[in-house]
PALUMVO-96323 format. One record per atom (N, C-alpha, C): x, y negated, z; residue in one letter. Coordinates in steps of 0.001 Angstrom, whole numbers, plus 500000, padded with zeros to 6 digits. Each point is the difference from the previous one (the first is absolute). Example, Ala and Ser with C-alpha at 12.3 -4.5 7.8 and 13.67 -1.06 7.14 Angstrom:
// PALUMVO-96323
513190505690507800A 499110498810500000A 500900498800500000A 499650498950499280S 500820498810500060S 499230498910500730S 
END
This chain:
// PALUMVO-96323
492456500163492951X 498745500701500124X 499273500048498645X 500187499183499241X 499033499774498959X 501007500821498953X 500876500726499981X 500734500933499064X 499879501184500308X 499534500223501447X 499296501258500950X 498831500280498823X 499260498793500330X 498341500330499423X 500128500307498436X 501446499016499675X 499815500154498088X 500434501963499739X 500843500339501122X 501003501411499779X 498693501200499940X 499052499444501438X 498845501219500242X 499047499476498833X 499896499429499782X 498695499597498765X 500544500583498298X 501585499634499778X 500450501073498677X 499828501211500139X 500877500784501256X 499687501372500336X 498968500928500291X 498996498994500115X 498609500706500499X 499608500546498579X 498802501207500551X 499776501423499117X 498972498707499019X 499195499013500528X 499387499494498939X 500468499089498542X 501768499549499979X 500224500269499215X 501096500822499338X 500350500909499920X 500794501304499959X 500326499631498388X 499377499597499202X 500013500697498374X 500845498560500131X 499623499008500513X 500742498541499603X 500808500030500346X 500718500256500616X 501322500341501398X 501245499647499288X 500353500725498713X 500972500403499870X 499683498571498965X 499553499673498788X 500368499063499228X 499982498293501120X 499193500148500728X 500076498799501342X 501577499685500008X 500393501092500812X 501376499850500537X 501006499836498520X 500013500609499091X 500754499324499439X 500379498431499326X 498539499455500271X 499641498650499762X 500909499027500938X 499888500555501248X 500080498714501260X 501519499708499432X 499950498575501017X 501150499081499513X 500543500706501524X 501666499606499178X 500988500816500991X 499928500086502136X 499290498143499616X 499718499922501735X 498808500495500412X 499055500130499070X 498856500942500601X 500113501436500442X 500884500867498896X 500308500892499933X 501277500370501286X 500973499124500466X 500724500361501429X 498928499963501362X 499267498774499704X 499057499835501173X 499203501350500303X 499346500721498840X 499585500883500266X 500684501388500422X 501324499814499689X 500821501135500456X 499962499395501439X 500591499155500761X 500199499154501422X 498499500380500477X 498944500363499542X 498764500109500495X 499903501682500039X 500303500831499101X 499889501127500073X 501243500637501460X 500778499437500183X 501213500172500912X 499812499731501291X 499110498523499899X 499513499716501370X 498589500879500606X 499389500402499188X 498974500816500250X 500746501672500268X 500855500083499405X 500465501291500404X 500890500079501921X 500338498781499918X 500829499948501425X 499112499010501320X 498658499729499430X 499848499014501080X 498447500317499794X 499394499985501543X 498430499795499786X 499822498736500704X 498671499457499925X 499092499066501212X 498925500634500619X 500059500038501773X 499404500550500601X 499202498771500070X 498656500685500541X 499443498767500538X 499243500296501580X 499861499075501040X 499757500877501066X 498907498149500595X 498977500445500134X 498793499655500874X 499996500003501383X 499627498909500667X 500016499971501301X 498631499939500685X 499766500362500908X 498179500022500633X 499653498475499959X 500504499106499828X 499356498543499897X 500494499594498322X 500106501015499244X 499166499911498777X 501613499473498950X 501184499349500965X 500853500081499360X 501193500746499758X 499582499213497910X 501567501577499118X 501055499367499660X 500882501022500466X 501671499574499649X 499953501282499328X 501101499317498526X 500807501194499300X 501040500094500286X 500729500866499806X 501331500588500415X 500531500513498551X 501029499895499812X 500994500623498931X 500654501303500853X 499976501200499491X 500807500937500111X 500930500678499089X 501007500472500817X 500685499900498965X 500311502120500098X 500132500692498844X 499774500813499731X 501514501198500265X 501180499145499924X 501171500704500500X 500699498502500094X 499710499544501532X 500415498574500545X 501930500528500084X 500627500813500633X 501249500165500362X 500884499683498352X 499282501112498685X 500311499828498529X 499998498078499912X 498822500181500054X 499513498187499472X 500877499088500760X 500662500208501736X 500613498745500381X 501486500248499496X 500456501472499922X 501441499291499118X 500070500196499012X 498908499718499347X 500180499368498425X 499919498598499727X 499248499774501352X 499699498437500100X 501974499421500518X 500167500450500900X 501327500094500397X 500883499895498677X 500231501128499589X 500828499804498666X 499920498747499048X 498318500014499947X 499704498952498745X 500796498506500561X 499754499538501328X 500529499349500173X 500990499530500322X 501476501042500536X 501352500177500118X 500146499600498011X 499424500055499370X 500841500212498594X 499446498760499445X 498920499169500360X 499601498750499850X 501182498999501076X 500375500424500453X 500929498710501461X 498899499351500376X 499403500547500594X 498849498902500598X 500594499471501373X 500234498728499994X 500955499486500976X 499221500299501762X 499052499956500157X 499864500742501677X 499602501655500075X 501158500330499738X 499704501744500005X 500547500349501049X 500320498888501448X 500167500501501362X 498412500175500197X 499354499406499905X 498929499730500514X 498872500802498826X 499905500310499210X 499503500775499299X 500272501429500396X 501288500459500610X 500320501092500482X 499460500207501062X 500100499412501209X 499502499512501039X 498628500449499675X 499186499602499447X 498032500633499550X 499759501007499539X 501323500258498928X 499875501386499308X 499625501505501234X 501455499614500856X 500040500504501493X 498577500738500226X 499300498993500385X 498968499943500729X 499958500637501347X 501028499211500561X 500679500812501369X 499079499286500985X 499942499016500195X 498951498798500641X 498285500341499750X 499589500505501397X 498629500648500034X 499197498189500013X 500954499167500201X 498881498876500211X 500125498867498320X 500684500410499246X 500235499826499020X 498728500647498817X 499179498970499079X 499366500696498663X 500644500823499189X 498778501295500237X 500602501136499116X 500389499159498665X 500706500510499273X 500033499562498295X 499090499929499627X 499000501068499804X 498581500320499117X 498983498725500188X 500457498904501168X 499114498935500508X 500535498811499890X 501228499940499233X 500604498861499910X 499670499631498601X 499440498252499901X 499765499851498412X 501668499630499416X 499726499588498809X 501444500474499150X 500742498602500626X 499098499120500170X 500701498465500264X 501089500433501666X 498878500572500828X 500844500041501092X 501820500484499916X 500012501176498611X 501342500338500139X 501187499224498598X 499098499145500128X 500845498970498372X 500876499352501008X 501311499886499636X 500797498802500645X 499859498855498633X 499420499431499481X 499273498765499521X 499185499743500504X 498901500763499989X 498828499426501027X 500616499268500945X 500788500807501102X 500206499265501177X 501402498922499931X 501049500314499214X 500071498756499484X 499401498672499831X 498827499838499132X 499414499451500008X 499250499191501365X 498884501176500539X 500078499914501671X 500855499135500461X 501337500183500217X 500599499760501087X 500442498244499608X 500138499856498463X 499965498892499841X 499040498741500331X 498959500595499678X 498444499351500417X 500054499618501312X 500403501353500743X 500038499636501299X 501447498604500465X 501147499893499683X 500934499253499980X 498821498610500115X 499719499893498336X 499600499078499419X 498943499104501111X 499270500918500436X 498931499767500786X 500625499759502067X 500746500624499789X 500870499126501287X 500738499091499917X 500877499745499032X 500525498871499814X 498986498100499740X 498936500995499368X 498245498569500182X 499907499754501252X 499818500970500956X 499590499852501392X 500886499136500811X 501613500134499493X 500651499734500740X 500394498779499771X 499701499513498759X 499968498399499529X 498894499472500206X 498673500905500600X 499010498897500172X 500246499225501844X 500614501034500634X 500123499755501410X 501074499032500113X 500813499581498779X 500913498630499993X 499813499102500114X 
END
């Protein structure tokens, strides 16, 4: 988000004349971030939607979702990301009782995260099960 705000704050008409010597300044990771910011702003908005008891949820939309999921698809067939049954399986989105993508945070579809998870969880039954000894 904060490469969002740096991308609209270079591009904006108030500074136009600076624009061009700016950008040739930035260091190489400033300068991708802001491309990754100009890209994500081109393919993705945040809705935001209000409820009569006063509460807001944002929403990510996504601007050509069918383009965006098999690229996501691809990106990750060519990474081996080792649960791509189950990554396929969401991609799907065949399962009406299943979270759309657009609502899933990034952790939910990491197999580290839940890795992790599932260890914790081990870890944390195997305590239980030595305390009842």
């Amino acid at each position: 988000m904060l490469s969002i705000e740096l991308y609209l704050r270079v591009h904006s008409k108030q500074y136009e004349s600076d624009k061009i010597p700016l950008l040739r300044q930035l260091p190489p990771k400033i300068a991708w971030d802001l491309v990754v910011a100009q890209r994500w702003l081109e393919n993705m908005a945040i809705g935001r939607t209000e409820s009569t008891d006063g509460l807001v949820t944002f929403d990510f939309l996504f601007h050509s979702k069918r383009r965006q999921v098999e690229a996501l698809r691809d990106f990750a067939w060519s990474l081996k990301w080792p649960n791509m049954g189950e990554v396929e399986y969401i991609l799907e989105e065949n399962d009406r009782q299943e979270t759309a993508i657009e609502y899933r945070s990034a952790d939910a579809m990491s197999w580290f995260f839940r890795r992790r998870i599932t260890r914790v969880h081990h870890a944390m039954a195997d305590h239980e099960h030595l305390d009842r000894l």
